[in-house]
Each structure stands twice: as C-alpha cells, then as structure tokens.
Wavefront OBJ file of the C-alpha trace (Angstrom):
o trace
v 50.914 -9.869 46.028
v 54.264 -11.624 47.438
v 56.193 -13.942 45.419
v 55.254 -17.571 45.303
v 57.394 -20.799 45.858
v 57.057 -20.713 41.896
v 58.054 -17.191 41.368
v 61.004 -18.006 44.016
v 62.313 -21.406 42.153
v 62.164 -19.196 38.912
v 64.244 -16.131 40.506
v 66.898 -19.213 41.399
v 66.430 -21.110 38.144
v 66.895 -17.781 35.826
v 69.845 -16.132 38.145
v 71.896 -19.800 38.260
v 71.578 -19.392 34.207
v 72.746 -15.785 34.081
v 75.579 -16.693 35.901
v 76.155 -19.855 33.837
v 75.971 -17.523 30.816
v 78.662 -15.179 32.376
v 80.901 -17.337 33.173
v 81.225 -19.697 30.188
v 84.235 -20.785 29.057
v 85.749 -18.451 32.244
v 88.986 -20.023 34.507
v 89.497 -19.224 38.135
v 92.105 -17.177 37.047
v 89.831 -14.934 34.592
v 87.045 -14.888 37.166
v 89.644 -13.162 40.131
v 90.824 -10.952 37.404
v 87.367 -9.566 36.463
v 86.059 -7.436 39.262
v 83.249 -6.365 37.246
v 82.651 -10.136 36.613
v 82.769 -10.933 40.326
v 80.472 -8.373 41.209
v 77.852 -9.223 38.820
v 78.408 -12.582 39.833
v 77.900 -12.510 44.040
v 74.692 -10.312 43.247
v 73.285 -13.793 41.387
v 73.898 -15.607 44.021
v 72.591 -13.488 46.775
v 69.292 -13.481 44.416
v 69.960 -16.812 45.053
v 70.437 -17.282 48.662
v 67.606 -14.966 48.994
v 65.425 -16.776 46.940
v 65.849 -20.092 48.596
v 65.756 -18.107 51.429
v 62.125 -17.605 51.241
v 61.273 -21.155 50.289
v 59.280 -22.906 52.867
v 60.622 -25.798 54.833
v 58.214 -28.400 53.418
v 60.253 -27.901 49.789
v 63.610 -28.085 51.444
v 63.062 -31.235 53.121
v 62.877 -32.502 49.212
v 66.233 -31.491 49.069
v 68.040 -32.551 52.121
v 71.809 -32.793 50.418
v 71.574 -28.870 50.458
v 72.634 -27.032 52.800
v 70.041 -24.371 53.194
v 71.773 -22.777 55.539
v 74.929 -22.395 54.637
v 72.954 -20.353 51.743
v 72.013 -17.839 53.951
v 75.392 -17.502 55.806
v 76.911 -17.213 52.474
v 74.634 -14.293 51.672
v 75.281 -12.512 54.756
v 78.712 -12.471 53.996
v 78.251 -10.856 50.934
v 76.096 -8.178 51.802
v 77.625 -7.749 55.003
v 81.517 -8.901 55.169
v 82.066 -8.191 51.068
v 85.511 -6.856 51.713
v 86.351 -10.422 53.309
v 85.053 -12.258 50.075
v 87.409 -15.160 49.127
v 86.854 -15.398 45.019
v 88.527 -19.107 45.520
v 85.215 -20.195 47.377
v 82.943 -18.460 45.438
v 84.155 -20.304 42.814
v 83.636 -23.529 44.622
v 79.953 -22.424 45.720
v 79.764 -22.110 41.583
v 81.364 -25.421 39.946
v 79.878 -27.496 43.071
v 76.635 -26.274 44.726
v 75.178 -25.023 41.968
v 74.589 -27.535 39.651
v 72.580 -29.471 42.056
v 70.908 -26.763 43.280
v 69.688 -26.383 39.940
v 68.764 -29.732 39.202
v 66.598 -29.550 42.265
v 64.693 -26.350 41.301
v 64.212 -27.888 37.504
v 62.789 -31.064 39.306
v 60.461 -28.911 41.380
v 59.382 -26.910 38.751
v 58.582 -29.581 36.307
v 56.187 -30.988 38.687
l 1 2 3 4 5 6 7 8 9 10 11 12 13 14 15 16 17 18 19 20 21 22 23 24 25 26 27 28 29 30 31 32 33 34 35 36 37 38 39 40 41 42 43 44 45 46 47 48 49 50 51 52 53 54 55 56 57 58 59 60 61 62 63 64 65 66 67 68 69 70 71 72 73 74 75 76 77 78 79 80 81 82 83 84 85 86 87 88 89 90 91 92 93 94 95 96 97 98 99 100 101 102 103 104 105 106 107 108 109 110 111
C-alpha cells in the first residue's frame, strides 16, 4: 500500500527531528567541518523534500508561506548537482525553513 499524507507528514516530522538532534549545539563552522555531518544531514532533507514532495496540493494550499517548490529544486540539487552544494545555504534552509515547516506538519498532524 503507498504511503499516506499521514505517513508523509510523519517521514517530514521524524527526519526535521533527526536533524535537529544532529545538529544541536553545532555552529556553521562545525557543520562545514563535518563531512560526515553534512552528508547525513542533506539525506534528511531530501527525505524531506521528497516527502512534501508527495503531499497533495489541497494540504499545501494550508501552507502558502512555503515554498513547495523551491523544496523540490533544492532536492534536485542534491541528488543531482551534490558536488555544487553550498553548506552556507544549507544551513540557511536549516535555521530558517525548517522550523516552520515543522510547525506546519505538527499543526496538520494534530488535527
């Protein structure tokens, strides 16, 4: 059976906490140190992007400050232009996309 918008929001909701967990208490500077950390880090967020990905339009539209698809685009650059990765904007996507993508998926979910 495919995944459904619940099992999607959860694969977001549980991959934005892993890489909360890895990342506590990290700088910038730590983070473009750690290539192991960086790695694990861009596979979260593709399991992200692909995630919200697969969420239909109808709960998007709940979140219209998102930018859906800069999501994807941001996961086609990692699986397909990972040498060009700048760690600087990953970090970015991290401190301020996140946290509001988050708070959307906990909203959904709670309902």
């Amino acid at each position: 059976m495919p995944p459904t918008v619940e099992d999607r929001l959860l694969d977001i909701l549980e991959a934005i906490a892993d890489v909360e967990r890895i990342l506590f208490a990290k700088t910038l500077e730590q983070f473009t140190a750690d290539q192991m950390l960086r790695l694990a880090t861009e596979r979260l967020l593709e399991i992200v992007c692909e995630a919200s990905r697969n969420l239909p339009d109808s709960v998007k539209q709940d979140a219209p400050d998102i930018n859906w698809r800069k999501m994807v685009d941001f996961a086609n650059r990692l699986r397909h232009a990972y040498h060009a990765t700048d760690v600087v904007a990953v970090w970015e996507i991290i401190e301020k996309h996140l946290p509001p993508l988050k708070s959307f998926v906990e909203g959904r979910i709670r309902r």
